[in-house]
C-alpha positions as CSV (number, residue, x, y, z in Angstrom):
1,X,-40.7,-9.4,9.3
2,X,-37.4,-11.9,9.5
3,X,-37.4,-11.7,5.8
4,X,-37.6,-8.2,5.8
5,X,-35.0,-7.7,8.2
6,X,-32.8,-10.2,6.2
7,X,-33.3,-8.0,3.3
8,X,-32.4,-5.5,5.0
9,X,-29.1,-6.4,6.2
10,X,-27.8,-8.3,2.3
11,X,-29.0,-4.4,0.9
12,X,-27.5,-2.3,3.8
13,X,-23.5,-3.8,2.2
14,X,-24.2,-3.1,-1.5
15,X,-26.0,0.3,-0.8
16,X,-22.6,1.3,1.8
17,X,-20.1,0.5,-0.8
18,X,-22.3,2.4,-4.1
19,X,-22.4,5.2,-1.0
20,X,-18.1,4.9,-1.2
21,X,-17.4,4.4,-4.7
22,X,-20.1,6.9,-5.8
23,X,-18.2,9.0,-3.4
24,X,-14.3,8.2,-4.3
25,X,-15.3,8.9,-8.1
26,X,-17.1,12.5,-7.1
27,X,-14.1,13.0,-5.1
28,X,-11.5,12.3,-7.8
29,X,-13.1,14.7,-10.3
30,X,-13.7,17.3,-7.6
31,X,-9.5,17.1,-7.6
32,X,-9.1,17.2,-11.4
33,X,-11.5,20.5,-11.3
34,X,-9.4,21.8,-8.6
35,X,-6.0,21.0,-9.9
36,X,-7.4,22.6,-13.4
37,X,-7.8,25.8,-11.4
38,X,-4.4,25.8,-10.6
39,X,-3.1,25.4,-13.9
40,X,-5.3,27.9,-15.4
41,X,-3.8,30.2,-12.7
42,X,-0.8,29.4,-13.6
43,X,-1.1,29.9,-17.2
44,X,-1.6,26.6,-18.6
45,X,-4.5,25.0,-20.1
46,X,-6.0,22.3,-18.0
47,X,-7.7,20.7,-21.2
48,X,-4.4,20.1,-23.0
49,X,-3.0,18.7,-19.9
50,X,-5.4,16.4,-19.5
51,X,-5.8,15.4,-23.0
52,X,-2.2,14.6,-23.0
53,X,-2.4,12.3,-20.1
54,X,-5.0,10.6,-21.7
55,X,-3.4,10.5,-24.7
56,X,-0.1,9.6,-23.7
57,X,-1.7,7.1,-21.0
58,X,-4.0,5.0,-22.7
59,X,-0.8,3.4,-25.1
60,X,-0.2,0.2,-24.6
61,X,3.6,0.7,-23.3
62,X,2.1,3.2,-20.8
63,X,-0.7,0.9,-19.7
64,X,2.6,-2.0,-19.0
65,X,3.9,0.7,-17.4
66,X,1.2,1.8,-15.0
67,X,1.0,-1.6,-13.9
68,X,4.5,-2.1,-13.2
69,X,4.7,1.6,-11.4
70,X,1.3,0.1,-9.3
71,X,3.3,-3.2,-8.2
72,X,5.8,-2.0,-5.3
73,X,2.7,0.7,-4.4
74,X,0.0,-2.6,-4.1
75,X,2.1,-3.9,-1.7
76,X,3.2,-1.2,0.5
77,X,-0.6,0.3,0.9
78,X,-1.7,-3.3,2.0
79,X,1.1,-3.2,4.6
80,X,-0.7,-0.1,5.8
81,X,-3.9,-0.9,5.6
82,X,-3.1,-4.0,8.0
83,X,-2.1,-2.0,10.5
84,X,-4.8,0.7,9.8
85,X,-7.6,-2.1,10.7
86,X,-5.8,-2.5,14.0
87,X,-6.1,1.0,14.2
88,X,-2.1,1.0,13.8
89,X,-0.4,3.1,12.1
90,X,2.7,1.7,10.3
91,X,5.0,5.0,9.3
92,X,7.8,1.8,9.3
93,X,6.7,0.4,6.1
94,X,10.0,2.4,4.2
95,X,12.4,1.0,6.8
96,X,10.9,-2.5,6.6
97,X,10.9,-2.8,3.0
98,X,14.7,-1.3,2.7
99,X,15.8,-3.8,5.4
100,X,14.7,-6.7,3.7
101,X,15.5,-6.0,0.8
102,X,19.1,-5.9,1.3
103,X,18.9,-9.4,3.7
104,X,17.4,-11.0,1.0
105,X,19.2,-9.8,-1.9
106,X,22.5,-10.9,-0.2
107,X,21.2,-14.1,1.6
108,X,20.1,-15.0,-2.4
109,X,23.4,-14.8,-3.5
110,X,24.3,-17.6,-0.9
111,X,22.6,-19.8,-2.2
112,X,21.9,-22.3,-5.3
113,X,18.6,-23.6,-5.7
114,X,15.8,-24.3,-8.6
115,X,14.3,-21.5,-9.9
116,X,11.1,-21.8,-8.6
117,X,12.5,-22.6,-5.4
118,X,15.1,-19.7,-5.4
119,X,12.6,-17.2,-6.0
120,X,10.6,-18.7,-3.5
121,X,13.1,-18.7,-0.8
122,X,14.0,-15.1,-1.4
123,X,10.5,-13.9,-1.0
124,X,10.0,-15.9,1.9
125,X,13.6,-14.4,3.0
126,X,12.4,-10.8,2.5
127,X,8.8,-11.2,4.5
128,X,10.8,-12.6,7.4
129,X,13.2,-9.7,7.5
130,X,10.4,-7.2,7.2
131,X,8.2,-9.0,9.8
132,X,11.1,-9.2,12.5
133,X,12.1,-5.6,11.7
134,X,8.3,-4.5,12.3
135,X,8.6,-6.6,15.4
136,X,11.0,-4.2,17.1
137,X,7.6,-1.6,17.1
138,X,5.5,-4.1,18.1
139,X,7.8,-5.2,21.6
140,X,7.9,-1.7,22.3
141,X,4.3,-1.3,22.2
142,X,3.4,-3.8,23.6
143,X,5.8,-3.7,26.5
144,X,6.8,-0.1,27.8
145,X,3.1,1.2,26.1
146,X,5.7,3.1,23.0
147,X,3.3,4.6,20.2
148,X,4.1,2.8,17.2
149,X,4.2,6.3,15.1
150,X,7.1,7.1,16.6
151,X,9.1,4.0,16.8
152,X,8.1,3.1,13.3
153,X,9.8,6.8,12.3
154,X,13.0,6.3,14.5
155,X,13.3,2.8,13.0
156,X,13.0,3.7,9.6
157,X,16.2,6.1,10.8
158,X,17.9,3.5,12.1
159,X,16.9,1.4,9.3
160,X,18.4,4.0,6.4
161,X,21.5,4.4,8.9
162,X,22.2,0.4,9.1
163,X,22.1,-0.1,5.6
164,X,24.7,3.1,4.8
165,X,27.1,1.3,7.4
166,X,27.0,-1.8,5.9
167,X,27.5,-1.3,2.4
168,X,30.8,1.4,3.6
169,X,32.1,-1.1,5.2
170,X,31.4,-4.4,3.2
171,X,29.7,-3.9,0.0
172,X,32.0,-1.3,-1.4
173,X,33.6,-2.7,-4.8
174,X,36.6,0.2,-5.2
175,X,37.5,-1.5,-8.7
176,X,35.7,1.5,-10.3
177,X,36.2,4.0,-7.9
178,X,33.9,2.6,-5.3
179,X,30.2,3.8,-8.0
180,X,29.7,0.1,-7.8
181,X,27.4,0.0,-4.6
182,X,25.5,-2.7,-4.3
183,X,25.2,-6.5,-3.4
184,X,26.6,-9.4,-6.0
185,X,24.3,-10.3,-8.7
186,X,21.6,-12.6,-7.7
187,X,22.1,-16.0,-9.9
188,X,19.4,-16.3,-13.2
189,X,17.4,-18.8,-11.0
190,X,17.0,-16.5,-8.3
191,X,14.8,-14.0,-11.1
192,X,11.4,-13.1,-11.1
193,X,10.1,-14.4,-14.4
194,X,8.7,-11.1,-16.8
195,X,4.9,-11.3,-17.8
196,X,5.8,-8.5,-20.7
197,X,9.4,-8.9,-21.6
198,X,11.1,-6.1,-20.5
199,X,8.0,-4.0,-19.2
200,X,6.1,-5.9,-17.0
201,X,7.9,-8.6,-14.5
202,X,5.9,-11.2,-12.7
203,X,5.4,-9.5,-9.3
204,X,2.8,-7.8,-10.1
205,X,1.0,-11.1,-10.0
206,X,2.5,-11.9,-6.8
207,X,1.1,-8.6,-5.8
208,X,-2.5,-9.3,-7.3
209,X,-2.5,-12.7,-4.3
210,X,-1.3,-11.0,-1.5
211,X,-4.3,-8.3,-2.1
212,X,-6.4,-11.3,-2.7
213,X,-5.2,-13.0,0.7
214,X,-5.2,-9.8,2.3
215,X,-8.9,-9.8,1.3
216,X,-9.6,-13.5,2.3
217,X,-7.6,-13.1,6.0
218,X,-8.6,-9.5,6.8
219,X,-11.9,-10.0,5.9
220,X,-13.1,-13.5,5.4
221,X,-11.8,-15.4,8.6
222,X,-11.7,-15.3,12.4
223,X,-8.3,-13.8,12.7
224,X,-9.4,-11.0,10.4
225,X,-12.6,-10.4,12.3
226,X,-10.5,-10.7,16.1
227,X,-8.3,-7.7,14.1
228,X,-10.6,-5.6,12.7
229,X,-13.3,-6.1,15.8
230,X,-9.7,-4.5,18.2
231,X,-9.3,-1.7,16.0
232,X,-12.7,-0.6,15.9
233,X,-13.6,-0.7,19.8
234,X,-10.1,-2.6,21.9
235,X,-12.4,-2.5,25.0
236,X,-15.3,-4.4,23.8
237,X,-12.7,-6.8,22.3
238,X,-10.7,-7.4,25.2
239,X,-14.4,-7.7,27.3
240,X,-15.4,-10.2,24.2
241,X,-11.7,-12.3,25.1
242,X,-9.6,-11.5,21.9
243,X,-5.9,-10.3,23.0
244,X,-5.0,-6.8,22.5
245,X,-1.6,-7.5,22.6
246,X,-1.1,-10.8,20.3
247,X,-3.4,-8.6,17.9
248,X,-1.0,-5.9,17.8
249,X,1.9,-8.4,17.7
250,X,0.5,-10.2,14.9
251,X,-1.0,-6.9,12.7
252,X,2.7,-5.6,12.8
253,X,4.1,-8.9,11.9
254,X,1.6,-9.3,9.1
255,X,2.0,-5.5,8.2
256,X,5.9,-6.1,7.7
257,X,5.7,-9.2,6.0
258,X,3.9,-7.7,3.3
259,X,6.2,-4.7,3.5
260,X,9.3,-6.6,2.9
261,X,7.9,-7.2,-0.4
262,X,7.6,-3.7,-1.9
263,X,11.3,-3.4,-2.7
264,X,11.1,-7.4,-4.5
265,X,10.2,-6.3,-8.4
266,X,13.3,-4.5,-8.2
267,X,15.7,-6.9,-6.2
268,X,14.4,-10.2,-8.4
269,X,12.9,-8.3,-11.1
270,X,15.0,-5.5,-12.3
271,X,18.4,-5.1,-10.6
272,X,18.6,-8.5,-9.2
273,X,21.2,-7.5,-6.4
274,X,20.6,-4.5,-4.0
275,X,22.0,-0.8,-3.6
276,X,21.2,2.7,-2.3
277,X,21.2,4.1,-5.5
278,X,19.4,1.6,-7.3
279,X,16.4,0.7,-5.3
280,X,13.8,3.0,-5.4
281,X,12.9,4.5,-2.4
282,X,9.3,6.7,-0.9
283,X,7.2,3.4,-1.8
284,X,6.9,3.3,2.3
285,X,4.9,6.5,2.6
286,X,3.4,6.8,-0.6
287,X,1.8,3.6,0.6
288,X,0.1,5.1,3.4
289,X,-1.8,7.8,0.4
290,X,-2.5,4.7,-1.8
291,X,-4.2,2.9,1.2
292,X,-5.8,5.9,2.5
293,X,-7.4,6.3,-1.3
294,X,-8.4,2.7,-1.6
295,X,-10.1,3.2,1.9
296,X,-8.3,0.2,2.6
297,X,-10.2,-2.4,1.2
298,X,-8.0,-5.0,-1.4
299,X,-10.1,-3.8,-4.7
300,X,-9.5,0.2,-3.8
301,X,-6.0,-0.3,-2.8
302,X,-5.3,-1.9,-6.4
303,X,-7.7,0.4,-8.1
304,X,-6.0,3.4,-6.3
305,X,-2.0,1.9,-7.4
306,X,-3.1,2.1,-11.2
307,X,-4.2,5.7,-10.7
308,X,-0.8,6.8,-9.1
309,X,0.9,4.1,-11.3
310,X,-1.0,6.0,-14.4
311,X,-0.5,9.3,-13.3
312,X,4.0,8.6,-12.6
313,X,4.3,7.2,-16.3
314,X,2.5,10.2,-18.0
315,X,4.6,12.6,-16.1
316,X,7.6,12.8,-17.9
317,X,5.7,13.7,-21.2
318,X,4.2,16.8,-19.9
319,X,7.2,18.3,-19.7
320,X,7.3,18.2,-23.2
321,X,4.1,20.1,-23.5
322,X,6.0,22.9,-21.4
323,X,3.7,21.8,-18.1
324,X,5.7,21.1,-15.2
325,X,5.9,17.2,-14.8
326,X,5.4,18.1,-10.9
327,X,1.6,18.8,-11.6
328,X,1.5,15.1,-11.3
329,X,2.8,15.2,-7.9
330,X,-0.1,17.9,-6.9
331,X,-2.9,16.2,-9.0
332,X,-2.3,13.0,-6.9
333,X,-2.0,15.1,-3.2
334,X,-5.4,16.8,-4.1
335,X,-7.0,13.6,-4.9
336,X,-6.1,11.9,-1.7
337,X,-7.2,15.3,0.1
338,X,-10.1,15.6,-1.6
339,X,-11.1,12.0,-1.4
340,X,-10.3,11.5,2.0
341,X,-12.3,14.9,2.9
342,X,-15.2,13.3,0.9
343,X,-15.6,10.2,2.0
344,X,-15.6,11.1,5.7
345,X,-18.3,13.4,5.4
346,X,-20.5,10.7,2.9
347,X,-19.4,7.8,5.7
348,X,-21.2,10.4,8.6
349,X,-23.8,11.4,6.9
350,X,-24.7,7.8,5.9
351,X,-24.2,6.0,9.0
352,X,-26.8,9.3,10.4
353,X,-29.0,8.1,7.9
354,X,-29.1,4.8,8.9
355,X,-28.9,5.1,12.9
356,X,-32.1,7.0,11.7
357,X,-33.6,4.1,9.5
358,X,-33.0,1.7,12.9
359,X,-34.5,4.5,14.9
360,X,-37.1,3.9,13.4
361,X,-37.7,0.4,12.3
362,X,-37.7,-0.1,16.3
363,X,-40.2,2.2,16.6
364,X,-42.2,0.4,14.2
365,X,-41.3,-3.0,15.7
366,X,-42.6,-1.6,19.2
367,X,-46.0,-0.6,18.1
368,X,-46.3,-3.6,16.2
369,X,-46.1,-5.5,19.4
């Protein structure tokens, strides 16, 4: 019976994530029927738009560019997702990232170190910012009770409103008639290495380990069980003795940390200074779809990046097909819809099934005694 019931419990994992990827992929070509409605609607041929995707995507420049597209998107869902297994939700992310990227871009240029070491302390310089930036949320939750949606909106505000203020009043370089916005040049030794020269830079290995630790912390130690065990039921956890409030504290923390880095593979790896116009911007909120398709798990997050990554570097070809490049934009909205449609009805009708199976296994265990 033990061994049965051990069985039991190393099959019950496997069969729940074939019941979510079988799911996600069902879900994903429900979209691409749905989207190739819409384009037959509106006159175009779904098949040739597809084929070109495929076509265009599955080059290898494209494929260098999908993964340098997924980077900044890896890191902002798995800000996200932290908060999400606190049963958080970090809207902040955009602020956080923006924030730290310009206090580390500029405290880089003040200083002269090795370039492992310079790269190092940049990174470390931008996770700081992020995480005392997300703190701000946290003190206000924790303190006067503040819902972290809305703080985490009005900060990204003041956020966007800070950095304008500061680069018209300091960063300004009026040599050119004030285009040149942005901080000074961060030294060679402060630059993220490329991979691919030119098309891939080495943050997208840096992205690869923090989904890794994100894995190994969320769900491998204590901490990551004390997190996910308040977001699921806080009572039971505050009965059980874990504190809701240093969980909050430290899921925010963590969540801007990892936020600060979205904005790095272009500070260290692109640009190598900081400016409004040069740093992309969105990466905060198109996060929250990325970690909402990659259920928030490490391997579905990076999974779920290479599809939107895929997706942005095929778009600009369709236009030459004479299909709107903004089908893109729709294709990737549907999925998430879809998906996220999907896999809540599967996750119901699967955790039915199996308060059913312990139903009866009880049963059976009863008359058996």
């Amino acid at each position: 019976m033990n061994q049965q019931l051990s069985s039991k419990r190393n099959f019950d994992p496997m069969r729940k994530s074939l019941n979510t990827l079988g799911s996600s992929v069902a879900a994903i070509i429900l979209a691409l029927v749905i989207c190739g409605v819409l384009l037959l609607i509106t006159g175009k041929n779904p098949l040739m738009a597809y084929g070109k995707i495929l076509e265009t995507g599955l080059t290898s420049e494209k494929l260098l560019e999908m993964l340098k597209r997924a980077t900044p998107l890896i890191f902002s869902a798995i800000a996200v997702a932290i908060g999400f297994k606190m049963n958080l939700f970090n809207i902040g992310v955009e602020g956080q990232y923006l924030f730290a990227a310009l206090i580390s871009a500029e405290m880089g240029t003040h200083v002269s170190l090795p370039a492992p070491l310079h790269v190092l302390f940049i990174l470390i310089v931008a996770m700081v910012s992020g995480a005392a930036w997300a703190s701000i949320a946290a003190i206000l939750k924790i303190t006067r009770g503040i819902n972290e949606v809305i703080s985490t909106i009005m900060l990204n505000y003041i956020a966007l409103s800070f950095i304008q203020w500061i680069f018209e009043t300091f960063f300004r370089d009026d040599s050119d008639g004030g285009l040149n916005v942005k901080t000074t040049e961060i030294a060679p030794s402060g630059r993220m290495p490329d991979l691919v020269h030119d098309r891939l830079n080495g943050m997208f290995v840096v992205a690869l380990l923090v989904a890794f630790l994100y894995w190994v912390i969320v769900f491998r130690s204590r901490f990551g069980f004390q997190l996910r065990a308040s977001g699921l039921n806080p009572i039971a956890a505050r009965t059980a003795g874990i504190p809701a409030n240093r969980m909050i504290l430290f899921a925010l923390l963590l969540s801007g940390a990892v936020a600060g880095l979205v904005a790095m593979p272009s500070v260290i790896g692109d640009v190598y200074a900081y400016g409004p116009s040069s740093t992309p911007t969105q990466f905060g909120f198109a996060g929250i779809t990325v970690a909402l398709l990659g259920r928030n798990h490490p391997f579905g997050i990076i999974v779920a990046a290479m599809l939107f990554g895929f997706l942005d570097s095929t778009s600009a070809v369709l236009q030459l097909s004479e299909i709107p490049s903004s089908i893109v934009k729709v294709i990737q909205a549907i999925i998430v819809l879809v998906v996220v449609i999907v896999n809540e009805a599967s996750s119901r009708r699967y955790n039915r099934r199996t308060a059913e199976r312990a139903a009866l296994a009880l049963k059976s265990l009863d008359a058996q005694l």
